[in-house]
C-alpha positions as CSV (number, residue, x, y, z in Angstrom):
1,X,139.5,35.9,130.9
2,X,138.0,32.9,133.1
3,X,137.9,35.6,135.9
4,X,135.4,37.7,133.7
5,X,133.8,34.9,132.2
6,X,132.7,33.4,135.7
7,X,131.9,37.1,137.2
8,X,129.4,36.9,134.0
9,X,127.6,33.8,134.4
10,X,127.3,34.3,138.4
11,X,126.2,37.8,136.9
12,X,123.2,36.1,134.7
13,X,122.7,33.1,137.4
14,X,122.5,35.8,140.8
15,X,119.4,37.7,138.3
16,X,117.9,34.2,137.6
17,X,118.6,33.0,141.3
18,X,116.9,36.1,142.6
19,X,114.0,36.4,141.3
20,X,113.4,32.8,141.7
21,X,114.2,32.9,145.2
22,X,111.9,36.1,145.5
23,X,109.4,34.2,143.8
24,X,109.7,30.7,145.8
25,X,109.5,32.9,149.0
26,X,106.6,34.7,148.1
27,X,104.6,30.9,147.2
28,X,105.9,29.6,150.0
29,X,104.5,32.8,152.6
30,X,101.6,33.4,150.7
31,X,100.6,29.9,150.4
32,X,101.8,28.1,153.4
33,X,102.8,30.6,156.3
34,X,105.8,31.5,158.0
35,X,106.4,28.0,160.2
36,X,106.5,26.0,156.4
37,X,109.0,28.9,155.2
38,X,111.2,28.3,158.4
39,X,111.4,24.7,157.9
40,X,112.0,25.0,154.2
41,X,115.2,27.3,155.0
42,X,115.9,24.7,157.5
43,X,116.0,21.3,155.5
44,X,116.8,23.3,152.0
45,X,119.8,24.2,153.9
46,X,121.4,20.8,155.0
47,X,123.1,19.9,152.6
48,X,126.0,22.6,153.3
49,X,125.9,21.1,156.8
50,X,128.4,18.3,154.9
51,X,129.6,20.3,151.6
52,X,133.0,18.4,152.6
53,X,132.0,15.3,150.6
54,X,135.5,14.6,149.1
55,X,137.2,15.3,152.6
56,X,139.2,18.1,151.1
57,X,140.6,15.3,148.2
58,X,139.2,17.3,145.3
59,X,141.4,20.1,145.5
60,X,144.5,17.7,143.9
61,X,142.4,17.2,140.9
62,X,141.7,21.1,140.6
63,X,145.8,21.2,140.7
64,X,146.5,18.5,138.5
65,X,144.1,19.4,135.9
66,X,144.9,22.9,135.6
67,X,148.8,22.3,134.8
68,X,148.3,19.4,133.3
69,X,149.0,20.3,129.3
70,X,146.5,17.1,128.1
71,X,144.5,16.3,130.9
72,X,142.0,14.2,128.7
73,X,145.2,11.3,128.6
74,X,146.7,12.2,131.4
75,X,147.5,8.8,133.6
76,X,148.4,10.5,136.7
77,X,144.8,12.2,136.7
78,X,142.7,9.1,136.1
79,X,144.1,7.6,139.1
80,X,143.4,11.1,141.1
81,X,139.5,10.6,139.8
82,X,139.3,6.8,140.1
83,X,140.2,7.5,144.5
84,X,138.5,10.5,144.6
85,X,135.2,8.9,143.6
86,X,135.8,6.3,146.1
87,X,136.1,8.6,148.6
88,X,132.9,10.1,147.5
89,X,130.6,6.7,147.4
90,X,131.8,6.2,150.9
91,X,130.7,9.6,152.2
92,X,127.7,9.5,150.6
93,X,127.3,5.9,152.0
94,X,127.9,7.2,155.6
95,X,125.9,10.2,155.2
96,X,122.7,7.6,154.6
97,X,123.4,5.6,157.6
98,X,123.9,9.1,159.9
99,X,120.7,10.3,158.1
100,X,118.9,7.1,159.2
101,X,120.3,6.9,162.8
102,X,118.9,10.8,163.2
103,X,115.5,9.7,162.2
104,X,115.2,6.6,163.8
105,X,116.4,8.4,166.8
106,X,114.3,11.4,167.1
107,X,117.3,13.5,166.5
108,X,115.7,15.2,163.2
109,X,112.9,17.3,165.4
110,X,115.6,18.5,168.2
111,X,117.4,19.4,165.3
112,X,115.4,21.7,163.9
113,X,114.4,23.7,166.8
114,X,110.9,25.4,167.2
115,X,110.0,23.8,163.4
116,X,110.5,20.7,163.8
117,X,107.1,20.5,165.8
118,X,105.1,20.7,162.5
119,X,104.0,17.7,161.8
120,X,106.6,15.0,159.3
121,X,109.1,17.6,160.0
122,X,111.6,14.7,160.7
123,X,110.5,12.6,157.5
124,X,111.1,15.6,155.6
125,X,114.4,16.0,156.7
126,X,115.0,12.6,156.4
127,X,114.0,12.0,152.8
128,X,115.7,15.4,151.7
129,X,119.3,14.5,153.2
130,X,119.2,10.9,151.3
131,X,118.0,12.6,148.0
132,X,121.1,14.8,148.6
133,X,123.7,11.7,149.5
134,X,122.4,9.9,146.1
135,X,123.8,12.6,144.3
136,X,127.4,13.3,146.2
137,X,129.4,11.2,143.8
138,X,127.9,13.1,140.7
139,X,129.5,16.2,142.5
140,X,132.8,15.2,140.6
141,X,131.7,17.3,138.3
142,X,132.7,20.6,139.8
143,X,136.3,19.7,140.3
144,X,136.6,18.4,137.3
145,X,135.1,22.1,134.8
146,X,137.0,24.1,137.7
147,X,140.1,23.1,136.8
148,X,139.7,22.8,133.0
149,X,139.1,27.0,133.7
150,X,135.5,26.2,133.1
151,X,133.6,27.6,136.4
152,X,131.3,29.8,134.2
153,X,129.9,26.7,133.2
154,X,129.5,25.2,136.3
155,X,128.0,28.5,137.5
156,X,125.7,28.5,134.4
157,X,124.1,25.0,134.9
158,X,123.5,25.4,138.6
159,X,121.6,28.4,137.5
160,X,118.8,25.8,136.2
161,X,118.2,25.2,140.4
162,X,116.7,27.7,141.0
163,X,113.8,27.9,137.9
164,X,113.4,24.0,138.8
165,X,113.0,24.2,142.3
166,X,110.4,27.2,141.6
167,X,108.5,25.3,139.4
168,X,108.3,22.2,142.1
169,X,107.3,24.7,144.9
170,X,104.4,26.0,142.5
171,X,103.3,22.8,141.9
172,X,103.1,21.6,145.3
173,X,101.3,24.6,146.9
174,X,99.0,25.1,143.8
175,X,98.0,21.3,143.7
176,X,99.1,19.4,146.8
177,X,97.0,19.2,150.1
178,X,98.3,22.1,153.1
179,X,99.9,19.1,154.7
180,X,102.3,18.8,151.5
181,X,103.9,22.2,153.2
182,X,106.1,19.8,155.5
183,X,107.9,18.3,152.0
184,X,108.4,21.7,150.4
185,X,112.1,21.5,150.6
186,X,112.4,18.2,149.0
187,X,111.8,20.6,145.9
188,X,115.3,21.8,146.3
189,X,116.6,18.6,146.6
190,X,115.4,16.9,143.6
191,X,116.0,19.9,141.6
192,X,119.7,19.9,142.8
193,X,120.1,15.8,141.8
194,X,118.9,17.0,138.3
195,X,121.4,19.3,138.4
196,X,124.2,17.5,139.6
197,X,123.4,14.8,137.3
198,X,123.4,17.7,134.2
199,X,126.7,19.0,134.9
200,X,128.1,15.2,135.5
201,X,127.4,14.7,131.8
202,X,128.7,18.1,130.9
203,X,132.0,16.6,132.9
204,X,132.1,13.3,131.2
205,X,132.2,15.3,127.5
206,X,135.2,18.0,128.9
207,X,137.4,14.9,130.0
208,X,136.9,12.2,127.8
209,X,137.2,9.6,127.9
210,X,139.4,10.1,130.5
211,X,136.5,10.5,133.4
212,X,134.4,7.9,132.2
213,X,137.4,5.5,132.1
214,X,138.4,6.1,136.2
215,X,135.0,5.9,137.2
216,X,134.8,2.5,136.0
217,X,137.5,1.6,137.8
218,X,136.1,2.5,141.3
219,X,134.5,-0.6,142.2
220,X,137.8,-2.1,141.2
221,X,139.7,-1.5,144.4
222,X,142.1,-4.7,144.3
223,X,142.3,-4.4,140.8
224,X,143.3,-0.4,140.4
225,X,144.6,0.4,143.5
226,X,144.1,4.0,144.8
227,X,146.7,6.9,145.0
228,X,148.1,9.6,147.6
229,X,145.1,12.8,147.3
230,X,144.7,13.5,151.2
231,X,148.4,14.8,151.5
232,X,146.2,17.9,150.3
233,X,142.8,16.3,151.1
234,X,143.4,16.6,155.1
235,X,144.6,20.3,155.2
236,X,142.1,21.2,152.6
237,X,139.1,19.1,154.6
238,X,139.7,21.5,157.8
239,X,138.6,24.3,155.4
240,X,135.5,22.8,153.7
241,X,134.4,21.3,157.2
242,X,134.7,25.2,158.2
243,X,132.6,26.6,155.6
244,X,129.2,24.9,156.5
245,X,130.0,25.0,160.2
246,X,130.8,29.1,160.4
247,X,127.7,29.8,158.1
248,X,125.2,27.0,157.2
249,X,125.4,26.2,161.1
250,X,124.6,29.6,161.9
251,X,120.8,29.2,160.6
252,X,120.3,26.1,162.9
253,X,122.2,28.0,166.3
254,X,119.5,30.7,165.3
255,X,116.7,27.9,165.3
256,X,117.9,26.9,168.7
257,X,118.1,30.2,170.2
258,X,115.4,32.2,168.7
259,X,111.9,32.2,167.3
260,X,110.3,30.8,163.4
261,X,109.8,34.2,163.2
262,X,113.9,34.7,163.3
263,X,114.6,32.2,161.3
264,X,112.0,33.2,158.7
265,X,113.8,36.7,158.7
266,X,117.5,35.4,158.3
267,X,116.5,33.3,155.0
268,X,114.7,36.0,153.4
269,X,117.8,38.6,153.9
270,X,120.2,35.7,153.4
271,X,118.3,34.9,149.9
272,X,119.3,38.3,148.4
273,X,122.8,38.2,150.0
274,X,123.8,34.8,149.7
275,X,122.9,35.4,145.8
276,X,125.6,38.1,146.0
277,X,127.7,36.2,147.8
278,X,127.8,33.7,144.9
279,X,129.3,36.5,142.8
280,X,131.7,37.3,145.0
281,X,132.7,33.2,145.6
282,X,132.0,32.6,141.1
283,X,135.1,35.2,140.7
284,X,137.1,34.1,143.8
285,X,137.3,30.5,142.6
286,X,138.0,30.8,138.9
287,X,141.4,32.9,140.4
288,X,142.2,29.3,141.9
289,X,143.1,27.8,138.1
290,X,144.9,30.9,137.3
291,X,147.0,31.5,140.2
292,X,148.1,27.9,140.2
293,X,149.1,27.1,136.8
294,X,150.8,31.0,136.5
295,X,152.8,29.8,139.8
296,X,154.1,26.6,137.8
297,X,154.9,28.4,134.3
298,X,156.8,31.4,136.8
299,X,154.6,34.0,135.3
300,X,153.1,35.2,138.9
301,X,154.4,38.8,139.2
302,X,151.9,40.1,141.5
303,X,149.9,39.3,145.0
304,X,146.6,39.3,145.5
305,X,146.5,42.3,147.6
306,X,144.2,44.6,144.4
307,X,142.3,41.8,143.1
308,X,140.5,41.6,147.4
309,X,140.5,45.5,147.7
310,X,138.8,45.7,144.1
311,X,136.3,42.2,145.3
312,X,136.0,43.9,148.9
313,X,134.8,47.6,147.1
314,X,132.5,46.4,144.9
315,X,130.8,44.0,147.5
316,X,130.5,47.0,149.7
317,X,128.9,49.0,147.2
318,X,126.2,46.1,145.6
319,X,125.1,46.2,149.6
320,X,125.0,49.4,150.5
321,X,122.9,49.6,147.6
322,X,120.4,47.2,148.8
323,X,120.3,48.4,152.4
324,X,119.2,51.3,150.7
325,X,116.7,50.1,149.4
326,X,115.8,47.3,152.0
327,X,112.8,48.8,153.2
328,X,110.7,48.3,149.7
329,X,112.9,45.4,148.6
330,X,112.0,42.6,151.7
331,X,108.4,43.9,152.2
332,X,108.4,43.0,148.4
333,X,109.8,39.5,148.8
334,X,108.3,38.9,152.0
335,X,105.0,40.0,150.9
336,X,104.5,41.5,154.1
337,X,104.5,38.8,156.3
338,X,108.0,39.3,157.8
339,X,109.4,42.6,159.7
340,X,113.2,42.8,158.4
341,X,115.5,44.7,160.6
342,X,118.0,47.1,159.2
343,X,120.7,45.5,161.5
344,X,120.7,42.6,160.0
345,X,120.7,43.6,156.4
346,X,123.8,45.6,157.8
347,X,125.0,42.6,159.2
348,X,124.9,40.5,156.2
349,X,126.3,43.2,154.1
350,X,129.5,43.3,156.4
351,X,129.8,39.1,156.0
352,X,130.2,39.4,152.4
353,X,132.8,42.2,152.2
354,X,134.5,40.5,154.6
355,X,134.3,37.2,152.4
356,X,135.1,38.9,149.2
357,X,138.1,40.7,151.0
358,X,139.0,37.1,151.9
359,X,138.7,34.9,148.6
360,X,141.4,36.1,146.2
361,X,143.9,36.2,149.4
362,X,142.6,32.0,150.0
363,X,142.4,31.2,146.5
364,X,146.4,32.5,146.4
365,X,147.1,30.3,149.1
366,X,146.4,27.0,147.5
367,X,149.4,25.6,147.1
368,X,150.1,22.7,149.6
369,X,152.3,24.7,151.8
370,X,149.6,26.8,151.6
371,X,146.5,24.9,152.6
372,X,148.4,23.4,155.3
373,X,149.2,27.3,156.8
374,X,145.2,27.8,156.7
375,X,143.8,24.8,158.9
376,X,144.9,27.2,162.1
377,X,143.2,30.2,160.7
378,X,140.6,28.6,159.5
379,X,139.7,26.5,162.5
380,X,140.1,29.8,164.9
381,X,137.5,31.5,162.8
382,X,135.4,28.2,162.9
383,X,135.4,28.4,167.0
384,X,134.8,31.7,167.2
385,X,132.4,32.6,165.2
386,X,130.3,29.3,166.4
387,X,131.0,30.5,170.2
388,X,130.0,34.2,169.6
389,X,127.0,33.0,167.8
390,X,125.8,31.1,171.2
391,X,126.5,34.6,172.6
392,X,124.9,37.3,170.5
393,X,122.3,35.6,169.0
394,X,119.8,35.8,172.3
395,X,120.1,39.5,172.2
396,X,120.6,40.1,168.7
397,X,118.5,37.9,166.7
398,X,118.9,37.1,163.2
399,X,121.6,40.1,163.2
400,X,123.5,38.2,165.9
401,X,125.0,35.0,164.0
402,X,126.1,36.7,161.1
403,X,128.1,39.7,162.7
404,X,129.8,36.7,164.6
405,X,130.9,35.3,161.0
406,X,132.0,38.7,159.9
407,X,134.1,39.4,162.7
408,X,135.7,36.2,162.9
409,X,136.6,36.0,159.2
410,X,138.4,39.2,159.7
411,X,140.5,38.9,162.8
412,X,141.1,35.3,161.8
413,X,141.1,35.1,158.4
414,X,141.8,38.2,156.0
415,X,144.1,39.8,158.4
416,X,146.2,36.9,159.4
417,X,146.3,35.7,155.1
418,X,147.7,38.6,154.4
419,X,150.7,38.6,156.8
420,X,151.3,35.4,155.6
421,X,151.4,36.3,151.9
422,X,153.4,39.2,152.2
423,X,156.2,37.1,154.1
424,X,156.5,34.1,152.1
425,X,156.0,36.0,148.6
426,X,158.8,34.9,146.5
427,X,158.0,31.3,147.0
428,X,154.1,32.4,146.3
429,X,154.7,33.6,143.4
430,X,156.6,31.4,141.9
431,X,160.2,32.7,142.9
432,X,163.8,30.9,142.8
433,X,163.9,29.9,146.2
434,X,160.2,28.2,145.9
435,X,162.0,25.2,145.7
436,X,163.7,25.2,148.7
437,X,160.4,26.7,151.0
438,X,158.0,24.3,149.7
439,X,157.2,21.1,151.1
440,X,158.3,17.7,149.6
């Protein structure tokens, strides 16, 4: 029911995020030009640069919570929070001083290619990234309603982004100076702290006063010492490092090798695909919960061979439906300002097949022996989709980056996951010799 639930809200959130996103393009296009809209893809996109902001350590209180049979008094958990959050204030606390040292340095323009020329480029960046490290250890929250088998609400209130960060963008380009065009992206920013801090409170209601409780206790360190998390943490860190380095990178290679122009084109495709993408990862995660907590009761019967093919169909069918009608759709969005190549709405369309193909086979996997057998995978598909990137983007353009990701998730991911499944089912699903295959 949670599966059907989150494929609902990400349904309702990808129509709000959509035309919001249509619409933000359009302002931004119409009332700034092309340069402003590369930057704003550029800075809007940083934060999934470091989406790794509990170093993996958040995937033990997905676990714990969903088998846990009162998680609102369970002690074991509250520890689990209380050194979780501390790992989060110190990222968040390095992420400032990295932040600072880029923009002290210079590092921010380089960065950001061809648009970091415009003029406060490197401020914007600068005051976007701290914005976004203020809010890291609200971002509890979405471990905390994933594994109480909530993630329709968590996809529901980050569905309030996108109106928010519409509403800033209008209001800077109707009533700001042209020069405001450099801080458009902050708009993103300050509407995703707002969000954050909604879904923090929606958190601290779903686990009281169990959440409120272990968060108190972080400053605390002598007094409530910590407890094991990266035993899952490390293995599961190699995975969320690999996430913004095989895709959010891929917008900043592109900015290196090719032209505004480029990078313009990749975030208006990648608005409309990325949206659909969402779907795909809204119904991929809330199998997480299930598969888990069915694997500890003994009641997983089945792999998660269907469930990809039925995510990898539909996927291919929502986009060959918009490369139909591509032509009408990004001269619509793009007001036409932007040429949109077919190839790399074809391009796009194969990433997320391949990623839907790819999350109910990871989302199986996440048990410890599990996570652990992904790092390999997942850090091939991290090198070679980076290292084919350098190589295709210079002839390919925008296209180029994102075939690199398709191709790698499949030879690397999808293909070698479901080898793996298929010969270690019994203990996968749950079987008698689980026991003995799984790691103390």
């Amino acid at each position: 029911m949670s599966v059907f639930l989150a494929l609902g809200a990400r349904a309702v959130s990808m129509a709000i995020s959509l035309v919001c996103g249509v619409l933000t393009v359009r302002l931004i296009l119409g009332g700034s030009g092309v340069e402003y809209y590369a930057l704003y893809t550029l800075v809007a996109s940083l934060p999934g640069l470091i989406s790794f902001s509990d170093l993996g350590s958040g995937a033990v209180l997905v676990n714990s919570i969903a088998v846990s049979d009162n998680p609102r008094s369970d002690r074991r958990i509250r520890a689990q929070l209380t050194t979780v959050g501390r790992i989060m204030v110190a990222f968040a606390g390095a992420g400032m001083v990295v932040n600072a040292v880029l923009y002290l340095t210079g590092a921010w323009g380089a960065i950001l290619g061809e648009a970091g020329s415009i003029p406060g480029a490197d401020l914007a960046a600068f005051v976007s990234l701290m914005i976004f490290c203020l809010g890291i250890p609200l971002g509890i929250w979405q471990r905390v309603l994933l594994g109480l088998h909530k993630n329709h609400l968590i996809i529901l209130i980050q569905a309030a982004q996108g109106p928010l960060n519409l509403l800033l963008v209008w209001l800077l380009v109707s009533f700001a100076p042209p020069s405001a065009g450099t801080f458009l992206a902050l708009s993103s920013m300050v509407s995703g702290f707002v969000v954050a801090a909604a879904g923090f409170g929606f958190a601290l209601a779903a686990l009281a006063p169990l959440l409120g409780t272990a968060l108190r206790d972080v400053p605390g360190v002598r007094r409530v010492p910590g407890v094991r998390v990266m035993h899952v943490g490390w293995p599961m860190l190699v995975q969320l490092v690999s996430a913004p380095l095989s895709v959010a990178l891929l917008r900043y290679v592109l900015a290196q090798s090719g032209s505004t122009h480029e990078v313009a084109e990749y975030g208006a495709v990648g608005q409309v695909f990325f949206a659909i993408n969402g779907v795909v990862a809204a119904g991929g995660l809330a199998l997480w919960p299930l598969f888990t907590r069915a694997r500890a009761r003994g009641t997983l019967t089945r792999g998660p061979y269907l469930v990809a093919a039925m995510f990898a169909g539909g996927a291919a069918v929502v986009c060959a439906i918009v490369w139909a009608v591509s032509p009408w759709l990004f001269a619509f969005i793009t007001d036409g300002t932007l040429d949109v190549a077919g190839t790399t709405v074809l391009a796009f369309g194969a990433m997320v097949v391949c990623q839907a193909a790819l999350y109910p086979l990871g989302m199986f996997l996440m048990d410890e022996a599990g996570i652990r057998f992904q790092m390999i995978p997942v850090a091939l598909m991290t090198v070679s989709t980076i290292a084919l990137a350098l190589i295709v983007t210079p002839p390919l353009g925008a296209a180029g980056p994102v075939l690199a990701n398709a191709f790698s998730v499949l030879v690397f991911q999808v293909i070698p996951f479901a080898v793996y499944i298929s010969r270690h089912r019994e203990r996968l699903l749950g079987g008698p010799s689980s026991q003995e295959e799984a790691p103390e």
